[in-house]
VOPAGU-2260 file (C-alpha; in pm, 1 decimal, decimal comma):
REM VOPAGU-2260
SITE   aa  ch    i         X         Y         Z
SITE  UNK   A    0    1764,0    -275,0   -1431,5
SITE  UNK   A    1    1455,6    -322,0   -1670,3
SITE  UNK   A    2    1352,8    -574,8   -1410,7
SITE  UNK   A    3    1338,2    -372,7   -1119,1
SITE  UNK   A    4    1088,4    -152,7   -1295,9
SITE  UNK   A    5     883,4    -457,7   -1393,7
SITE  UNK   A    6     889,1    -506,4   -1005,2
SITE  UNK   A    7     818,5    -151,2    -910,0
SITE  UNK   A    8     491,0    -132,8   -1151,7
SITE  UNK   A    9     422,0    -492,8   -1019,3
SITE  UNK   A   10     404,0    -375,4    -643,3
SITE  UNK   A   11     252,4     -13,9    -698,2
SITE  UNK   A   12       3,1    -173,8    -889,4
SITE  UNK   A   13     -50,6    -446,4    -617,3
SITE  UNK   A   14     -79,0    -211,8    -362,3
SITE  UNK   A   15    -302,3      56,2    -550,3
SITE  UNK   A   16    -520,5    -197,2    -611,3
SITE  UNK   A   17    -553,8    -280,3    -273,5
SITE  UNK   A   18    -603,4      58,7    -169,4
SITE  UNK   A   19    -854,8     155,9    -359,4
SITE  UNK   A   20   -1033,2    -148,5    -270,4
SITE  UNK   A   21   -1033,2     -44,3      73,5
SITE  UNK   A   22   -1123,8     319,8     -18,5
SITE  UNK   A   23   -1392,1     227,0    -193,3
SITE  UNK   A   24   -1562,2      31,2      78,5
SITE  UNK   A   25   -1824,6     209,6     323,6
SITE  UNK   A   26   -1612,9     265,8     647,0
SITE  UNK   A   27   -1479,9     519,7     860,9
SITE  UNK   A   28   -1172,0     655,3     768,6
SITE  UNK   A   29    -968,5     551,7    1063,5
SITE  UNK   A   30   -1076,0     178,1    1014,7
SITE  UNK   A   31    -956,3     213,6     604,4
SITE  UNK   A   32    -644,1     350,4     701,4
SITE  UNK   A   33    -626,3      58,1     954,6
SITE  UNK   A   34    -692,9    -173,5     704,4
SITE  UNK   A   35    -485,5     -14,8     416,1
SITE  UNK   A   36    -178,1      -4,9     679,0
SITE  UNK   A   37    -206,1    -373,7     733,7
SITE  UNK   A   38    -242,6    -489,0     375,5
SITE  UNK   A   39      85,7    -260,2     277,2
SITE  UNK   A   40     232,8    -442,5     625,3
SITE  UNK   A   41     150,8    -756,2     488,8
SITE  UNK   A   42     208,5    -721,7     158,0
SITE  UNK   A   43     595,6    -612,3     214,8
SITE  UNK   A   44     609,1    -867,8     448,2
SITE  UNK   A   45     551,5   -1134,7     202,2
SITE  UNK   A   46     797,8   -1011,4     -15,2
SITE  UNK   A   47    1079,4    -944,5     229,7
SITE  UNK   A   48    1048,1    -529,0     191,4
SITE  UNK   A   49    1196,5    -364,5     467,4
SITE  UNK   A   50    1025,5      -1,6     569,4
SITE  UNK   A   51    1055,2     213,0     847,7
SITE  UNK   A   52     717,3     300,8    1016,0
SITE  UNK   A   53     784,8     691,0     877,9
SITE  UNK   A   54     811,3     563,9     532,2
SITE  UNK   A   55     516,4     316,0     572,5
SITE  UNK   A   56     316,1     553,8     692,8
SITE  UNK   A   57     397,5     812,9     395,6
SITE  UNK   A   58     283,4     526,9     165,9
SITE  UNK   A   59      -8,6     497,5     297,9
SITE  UNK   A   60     -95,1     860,8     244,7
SITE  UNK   A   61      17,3     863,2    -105,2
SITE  UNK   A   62    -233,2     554,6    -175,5
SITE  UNK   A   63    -505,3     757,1      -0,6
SITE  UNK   A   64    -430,0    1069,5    -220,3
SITE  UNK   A   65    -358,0     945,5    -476,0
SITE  UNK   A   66    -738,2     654,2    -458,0
């Protein structure tokens, strides 16, 4: 179990990283949510993360509130 929170840190950390790279940059909002969707997309991709669009889509809006 210890590892699976090693994992979850890993990832959330990954991916808020990402985000507020994206965030951070000087484009419109639609193009950094674009962009933010795609790296998450990608990102769970690589590591064989199944999520529904719903629950992608409420990711990305946590990363957004919380960058």
């Amino acid at each position: 179990m210890k590892a699976l929170g090693y994992i979850s840190a890993i990832i959330g950390g990954a991916v808020a990283g990402a985000a507020a790279a994206l965030l951070l940059a000087p484009e419109k909002g639609e193009d950094t949510r674009a962009k933010l969707t795609e790296a998450v997309k990608d990102f769970c991709d690589k590591h064989d993360i199944k999520l529904s669009r719903l629950q992608m889509k409420e990711l990305v809006e946590e990363i957004e509130e919380e960058a």
